[in-house]
N, C-alpha and C positions, 0 to 999 in steps of 0.2 A: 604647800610647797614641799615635795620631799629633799632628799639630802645632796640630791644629785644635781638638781633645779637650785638650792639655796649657795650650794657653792660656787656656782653658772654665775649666780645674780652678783654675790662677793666681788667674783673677780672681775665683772664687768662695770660694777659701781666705779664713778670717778667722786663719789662723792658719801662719805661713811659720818652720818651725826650720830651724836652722841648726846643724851639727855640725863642729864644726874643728879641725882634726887638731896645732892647737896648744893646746889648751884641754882636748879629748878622749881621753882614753890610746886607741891605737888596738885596744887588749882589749875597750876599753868602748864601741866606737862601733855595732855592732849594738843592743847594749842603751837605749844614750840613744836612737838611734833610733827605735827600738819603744817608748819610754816617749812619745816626743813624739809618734808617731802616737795611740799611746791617747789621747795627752790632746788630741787632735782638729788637731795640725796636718794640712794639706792638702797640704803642701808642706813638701821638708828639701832644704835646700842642704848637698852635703859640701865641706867647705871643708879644702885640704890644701895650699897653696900652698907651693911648695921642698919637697916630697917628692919619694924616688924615684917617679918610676912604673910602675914594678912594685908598688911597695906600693901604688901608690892606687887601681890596678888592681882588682886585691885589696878591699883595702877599698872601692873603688865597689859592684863586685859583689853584696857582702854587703849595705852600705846598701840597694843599689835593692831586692834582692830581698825586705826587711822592707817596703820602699816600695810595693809591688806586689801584699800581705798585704793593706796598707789602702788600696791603691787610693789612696795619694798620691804627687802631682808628684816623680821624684827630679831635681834638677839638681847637676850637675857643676860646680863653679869652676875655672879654673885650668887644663881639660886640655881643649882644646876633641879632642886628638887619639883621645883615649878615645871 
C-alpha cells in the first residue's frame, strides 16, 4: 500500500484498533487483531512502547500480515526504525 492509498484507507476507516503490547498477552495479539479486523476495523495501530525490538519485530510482522488478509491500514507506534 503506498502513501497515497494508506492515507485514502485512514480517512475512510470508521473504525481505528488498536492493539498494545501492555494490555495484549503478546500469544494473543494475532488473534485480537483478526478479531478487530472482522468486526470492521480499517486500521490497527500496534502499540508496544519499551519493548525489545526484536520482539516487536516479531510481533509487527505477524500483525501486519492479519492486516494485509483484510486489506486494513497496519501502523507501527513507537519504532519508526522498523
Amino acid at each position: 500500500m503506498d502513501r497515497e492509498q494508506a492515507l485514502k484507507k485512514l480517512e475512510e476507516s470508521h473504525f481505528y484498533g488498536i492493539v498494545d503490547a501492555v494490555y495484549v498477552k503478546p500469544e494473543e495479539m494475532v488473534q485480537v487483531c483478526q478479531e478487530l479486523c472482522e468486526g470492521g476495523a480499517g486500521v490497527i495501530q500496534l502499540r508496544a512502547k519499551g519493548i525489545e525490538i526484536s520482539l516487536v519485530r516479531v510481533w509487527a510482522q505477524s500483525v501486519q500480515t492479519v492486516c494485509r488478509q483484510f486489506g486494513a491500514l497496519f501502523i507501527l507506534n513507537d519504532y519508526p526504525q522498523i
